[in-house]
KOLNURO-884374 format. One record per residue: x, y, z of N, C-alpha, C, O in turn; residue in three letters. Coordinates in steps of 0.2 Angstrom, whole numbers, plus 2048, in hexadecimal, padded with zeros to 3 digits. Layout:
N
XYZXYZXYZXYZALA;...
% end
This chain:
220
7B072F3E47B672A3E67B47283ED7B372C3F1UNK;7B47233EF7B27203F47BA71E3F97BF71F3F7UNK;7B871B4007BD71A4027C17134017BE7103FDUNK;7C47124027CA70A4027CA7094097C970E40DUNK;7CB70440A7CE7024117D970340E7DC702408UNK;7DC7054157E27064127E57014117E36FC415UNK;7EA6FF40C7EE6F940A7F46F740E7F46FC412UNK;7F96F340F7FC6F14128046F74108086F8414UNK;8036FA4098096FE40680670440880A70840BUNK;7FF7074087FE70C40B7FF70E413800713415UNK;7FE70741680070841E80870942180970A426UNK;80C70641A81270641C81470E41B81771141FUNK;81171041681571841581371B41A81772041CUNK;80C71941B80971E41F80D71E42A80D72342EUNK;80F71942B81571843181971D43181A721435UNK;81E71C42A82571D42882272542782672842CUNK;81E72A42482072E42281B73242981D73842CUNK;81473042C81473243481A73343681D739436UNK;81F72B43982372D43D82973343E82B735443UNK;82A73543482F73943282A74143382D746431UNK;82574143482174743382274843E82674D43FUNK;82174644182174644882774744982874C44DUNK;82C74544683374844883575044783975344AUNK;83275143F83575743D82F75B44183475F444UNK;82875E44482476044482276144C81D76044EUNK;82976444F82976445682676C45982476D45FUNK;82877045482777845882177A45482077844FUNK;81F77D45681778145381A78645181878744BUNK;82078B45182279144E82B78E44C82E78A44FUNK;82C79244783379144583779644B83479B44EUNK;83E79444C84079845184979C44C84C798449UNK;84A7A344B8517A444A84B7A84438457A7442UNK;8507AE44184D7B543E84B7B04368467B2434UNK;84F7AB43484E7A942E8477A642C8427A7428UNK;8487A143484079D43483A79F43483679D431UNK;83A7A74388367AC4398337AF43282D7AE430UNK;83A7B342E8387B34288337AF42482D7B2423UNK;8347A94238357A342182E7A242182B7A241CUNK;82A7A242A8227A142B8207A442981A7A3426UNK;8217AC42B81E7B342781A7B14208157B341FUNK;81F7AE41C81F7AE41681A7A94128177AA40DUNK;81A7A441881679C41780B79F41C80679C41BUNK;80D7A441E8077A84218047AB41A8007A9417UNK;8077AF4198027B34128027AC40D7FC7AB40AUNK;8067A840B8047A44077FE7A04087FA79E403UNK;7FD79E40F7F879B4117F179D4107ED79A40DUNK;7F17A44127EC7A94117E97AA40A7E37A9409UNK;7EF7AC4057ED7AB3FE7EB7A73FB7E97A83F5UNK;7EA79E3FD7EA7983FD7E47983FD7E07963F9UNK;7E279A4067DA7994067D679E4037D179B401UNK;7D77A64027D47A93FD7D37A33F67CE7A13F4UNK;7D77A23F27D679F3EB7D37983EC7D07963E7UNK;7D27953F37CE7903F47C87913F57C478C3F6UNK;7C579A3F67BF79B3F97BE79D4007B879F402UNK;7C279D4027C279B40A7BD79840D7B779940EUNK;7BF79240D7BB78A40F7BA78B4167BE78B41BUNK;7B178B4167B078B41E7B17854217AE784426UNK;7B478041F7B577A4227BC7774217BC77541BUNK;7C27754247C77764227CA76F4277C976E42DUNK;7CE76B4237D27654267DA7674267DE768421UNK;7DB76742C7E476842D7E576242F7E375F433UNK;7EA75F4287EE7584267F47574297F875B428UNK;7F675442C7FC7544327FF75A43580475E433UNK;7FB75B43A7FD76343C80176544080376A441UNK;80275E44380976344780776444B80176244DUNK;80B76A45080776C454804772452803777456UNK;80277344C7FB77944A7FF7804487FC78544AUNK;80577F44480978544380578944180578F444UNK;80078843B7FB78C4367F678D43B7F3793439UNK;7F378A4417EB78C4447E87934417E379543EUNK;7EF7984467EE79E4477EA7A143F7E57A443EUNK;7EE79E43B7EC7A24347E67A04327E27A4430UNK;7E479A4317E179642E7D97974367D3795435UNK;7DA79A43A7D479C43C7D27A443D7CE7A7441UNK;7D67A74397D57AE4367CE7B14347CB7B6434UNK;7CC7A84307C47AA42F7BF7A94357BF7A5439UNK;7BC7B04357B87AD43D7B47A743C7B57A3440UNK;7AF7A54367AA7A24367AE79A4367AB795439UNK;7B479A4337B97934307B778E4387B779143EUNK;7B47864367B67814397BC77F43A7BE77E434UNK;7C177C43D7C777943C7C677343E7C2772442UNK;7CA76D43B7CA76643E7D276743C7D476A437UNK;7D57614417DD75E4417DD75A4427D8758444UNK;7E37564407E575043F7EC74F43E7EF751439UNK;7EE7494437F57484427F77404447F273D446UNK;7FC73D4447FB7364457FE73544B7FF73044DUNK;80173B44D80373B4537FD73D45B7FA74245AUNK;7FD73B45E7F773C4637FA7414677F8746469UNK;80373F46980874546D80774A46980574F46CUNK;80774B46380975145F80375446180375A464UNK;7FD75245E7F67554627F775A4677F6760468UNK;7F975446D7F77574747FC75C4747FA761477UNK;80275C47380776147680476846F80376D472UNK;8027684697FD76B4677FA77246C7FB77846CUNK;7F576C4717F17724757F57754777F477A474UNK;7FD77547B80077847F80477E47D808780481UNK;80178047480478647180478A46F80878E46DUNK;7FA78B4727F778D46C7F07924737EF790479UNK;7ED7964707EA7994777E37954767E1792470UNK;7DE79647C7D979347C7D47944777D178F473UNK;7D179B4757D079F4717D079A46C7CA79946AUNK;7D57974697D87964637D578F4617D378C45CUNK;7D778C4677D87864697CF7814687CD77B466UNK;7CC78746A7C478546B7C27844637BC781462UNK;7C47864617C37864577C57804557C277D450UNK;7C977C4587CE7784557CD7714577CF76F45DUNK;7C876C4537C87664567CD7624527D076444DUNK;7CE75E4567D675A4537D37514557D074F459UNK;7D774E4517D67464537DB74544E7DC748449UNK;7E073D4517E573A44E7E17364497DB73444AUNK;7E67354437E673543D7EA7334397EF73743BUNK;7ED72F4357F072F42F7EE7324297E8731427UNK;7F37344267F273B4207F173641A7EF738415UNK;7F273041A7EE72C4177EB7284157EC724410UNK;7E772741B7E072341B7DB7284227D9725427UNK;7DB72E4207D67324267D17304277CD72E423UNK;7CF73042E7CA72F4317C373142F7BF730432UNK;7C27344297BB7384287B87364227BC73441DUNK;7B07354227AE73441C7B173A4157B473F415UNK;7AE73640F7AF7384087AC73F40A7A874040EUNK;7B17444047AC74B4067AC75040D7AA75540DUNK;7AE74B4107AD7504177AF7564187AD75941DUNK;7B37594157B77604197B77634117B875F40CUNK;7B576D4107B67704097BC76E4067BE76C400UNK;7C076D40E7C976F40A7CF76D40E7D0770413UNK;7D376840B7D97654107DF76A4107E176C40BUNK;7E276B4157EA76E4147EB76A4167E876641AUNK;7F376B4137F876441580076941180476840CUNK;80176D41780977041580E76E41981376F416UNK;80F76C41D81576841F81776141D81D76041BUNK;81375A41E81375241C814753413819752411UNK;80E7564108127534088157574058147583FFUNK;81975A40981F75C40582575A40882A75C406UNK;82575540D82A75140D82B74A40A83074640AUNK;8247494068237414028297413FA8297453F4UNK;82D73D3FB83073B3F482E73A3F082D73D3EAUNK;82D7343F182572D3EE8207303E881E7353EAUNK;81F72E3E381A7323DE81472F3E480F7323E7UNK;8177263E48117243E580D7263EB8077273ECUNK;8117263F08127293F580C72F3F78077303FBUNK;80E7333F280B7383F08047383EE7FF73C3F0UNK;8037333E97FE7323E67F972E3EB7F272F3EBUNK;7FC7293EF7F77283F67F672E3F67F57313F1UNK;7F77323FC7F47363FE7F073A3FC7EA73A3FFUNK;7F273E3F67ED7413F17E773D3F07E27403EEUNK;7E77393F07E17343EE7DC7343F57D67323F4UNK;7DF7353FA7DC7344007D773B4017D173B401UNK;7DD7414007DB7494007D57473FB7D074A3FCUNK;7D67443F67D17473F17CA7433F67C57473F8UNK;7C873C3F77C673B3F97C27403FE7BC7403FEUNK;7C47424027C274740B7BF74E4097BA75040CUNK;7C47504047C17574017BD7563FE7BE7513FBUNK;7B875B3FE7B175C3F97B47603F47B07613EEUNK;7B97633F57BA76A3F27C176D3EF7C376C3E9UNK;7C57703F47CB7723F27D176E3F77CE76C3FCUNK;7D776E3F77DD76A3FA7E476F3F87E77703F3UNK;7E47713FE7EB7754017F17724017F176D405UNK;7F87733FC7FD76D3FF8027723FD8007763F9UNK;80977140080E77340081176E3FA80E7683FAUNK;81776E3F581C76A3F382276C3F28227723F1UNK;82876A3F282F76B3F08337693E98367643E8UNK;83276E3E583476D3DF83876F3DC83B7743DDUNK;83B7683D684176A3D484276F3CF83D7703CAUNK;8457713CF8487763CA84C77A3C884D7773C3UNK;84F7803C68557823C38597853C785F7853C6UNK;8557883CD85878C3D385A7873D88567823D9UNK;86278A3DB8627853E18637883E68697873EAUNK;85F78C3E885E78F3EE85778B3F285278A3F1UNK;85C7883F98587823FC85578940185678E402UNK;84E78440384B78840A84E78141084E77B40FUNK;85078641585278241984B78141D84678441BUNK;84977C42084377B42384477F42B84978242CUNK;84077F43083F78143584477D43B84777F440UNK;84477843884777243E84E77143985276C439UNK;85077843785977643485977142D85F77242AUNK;85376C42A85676842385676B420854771422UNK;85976A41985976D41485276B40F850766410UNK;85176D40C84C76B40784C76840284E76A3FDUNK;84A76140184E75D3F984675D3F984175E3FCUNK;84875D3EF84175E3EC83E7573E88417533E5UNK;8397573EA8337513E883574F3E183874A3E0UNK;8327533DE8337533D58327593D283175E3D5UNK;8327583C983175E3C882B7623C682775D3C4UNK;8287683C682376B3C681E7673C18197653C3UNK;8217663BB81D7623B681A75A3BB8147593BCUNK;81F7553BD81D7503C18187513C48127503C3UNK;81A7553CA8147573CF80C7573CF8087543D3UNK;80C75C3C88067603C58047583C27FE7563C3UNK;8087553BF80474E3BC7FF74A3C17FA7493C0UNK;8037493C88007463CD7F97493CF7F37473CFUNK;7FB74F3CE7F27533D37ED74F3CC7E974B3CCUNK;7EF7523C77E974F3C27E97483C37E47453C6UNK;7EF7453C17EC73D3C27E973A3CC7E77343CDUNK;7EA73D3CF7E473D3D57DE7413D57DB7403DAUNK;7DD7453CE7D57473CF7D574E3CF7D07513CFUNK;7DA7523CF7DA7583D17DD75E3CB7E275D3C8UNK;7D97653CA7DB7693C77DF76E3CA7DF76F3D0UNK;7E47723C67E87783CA7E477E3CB7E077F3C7UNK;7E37823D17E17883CF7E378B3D17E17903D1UNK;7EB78B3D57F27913D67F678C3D77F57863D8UNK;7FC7913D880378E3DB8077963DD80779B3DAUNK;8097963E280D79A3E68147993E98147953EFUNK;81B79B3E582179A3EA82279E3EF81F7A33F0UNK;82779A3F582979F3F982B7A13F882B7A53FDUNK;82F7A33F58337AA3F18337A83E88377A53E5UNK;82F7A93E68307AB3DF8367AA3DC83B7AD3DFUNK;8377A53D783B7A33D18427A33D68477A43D2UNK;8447A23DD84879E3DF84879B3E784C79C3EBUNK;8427973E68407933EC83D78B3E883C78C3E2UNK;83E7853EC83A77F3E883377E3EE82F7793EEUNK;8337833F282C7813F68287853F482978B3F4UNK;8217803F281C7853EF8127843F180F77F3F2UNK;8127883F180A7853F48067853EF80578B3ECUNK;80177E3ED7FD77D3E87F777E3EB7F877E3F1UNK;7F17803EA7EA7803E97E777C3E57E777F3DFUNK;7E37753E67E17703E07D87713E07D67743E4UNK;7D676E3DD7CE76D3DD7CD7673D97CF7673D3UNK;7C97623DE7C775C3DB7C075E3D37BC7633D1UNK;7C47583D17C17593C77B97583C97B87563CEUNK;7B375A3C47AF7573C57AC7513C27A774E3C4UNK;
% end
């Protein structure tokens, strides 16, 4: 799959849902006993995530924010990190959270989550847990995934909100409530129709949460 230059409907979303990504994606840690919970919980998932991915020594954080996941996601000593966000502020106030230590593992350059900066193939494996699970949009959706499948050689990290029978909402960090993208079935249709096989799914609380974190791997 080679690259596109991005489209004039790709660059619209990509403003609109940056802009709404920068707003929500201001604290590196949740604050108050539930949030806490909350990350604890989003930390082993992660971990889990990259275990069934392999543990990819090479790893792209997809709108990061100020780097909530770093700590975890550099638990591998050997693991490279690159970040990226389309925010240049969110970057820089980034350093200001994080220890040096940490910090030295972590190259970062601004970005849009879809049309990234890097050639085909570049990196084993994308995460992207905060930005696409706030996309509505199939289409929306399927840009992006299109782009991830593009970047990765390998496997792709993504958080989603899904509908379904339980209506026990996760409040997010920053207070919203959580509305769900679509249904599990929809979802799963998108990763394949972008290129992509399942190889887990994990809720944040089992059979009554709609946030959940997939593990994909591009088809051959």
């Amino acid at each position: 799959m080679s690259a596109q230059p991005p489209s004039a409907f790709e660059l619209e979303f990509a403003r609109r849902y940056d802009q709404e990504h920068a707003r929500v994606c201001k604290q590196p840690r949740p604050r108050g006993l539930a949030g806490r919970l909350t990350f604890w919980r989003e930390e082993q998932l992660v971990r889990n995530a990259l275990q069934v991915a392999g543990e990819p020594g090479l790893i792209l954080d997809v709108a990061c924010g100020v780097g909530r996941f770093w700590p975890v996601l550099a638990e591998h000593a050997n693991r490279v990190i690159l970040a990226t966000d389309p925010s240049q502020d969110m970057l820089d106030h980034a350093s200001t959270h994080h220890p040096q230590n940490l910090l030295k593992r972590i190259k970062t350059f601004q970005s849009s989550a879809f049309t990234i900066g890097l050639s085909a193939n570049a990196v084993d494996c994308i995460f992207c847990l905060q930005l696409f699970q706030r996309i509505a949009c199939p289409e929306h959706r399927l840009a992006m995934l299109r782009e991830f499948h593009r970047v990765s050689r390998d496997t792709v990290i993504v958080a989603v909100r899904v509908d379904g029978r339980f209506k026990l909402e996760r409040s997010d960090v920053e207070g919203a409530q959580a509305q769900p993208q679509a249904s599990k079935a929809e979802l799963e249709a998108e990763f394949r129709q972008a290129g992509f096989c399942l190889l887990s799914h994990q809720d944040l609380v089992p059979g009554c949460t709609r946030m959940r974190v997939y593990v994909l791997r591009k088809d051959s």
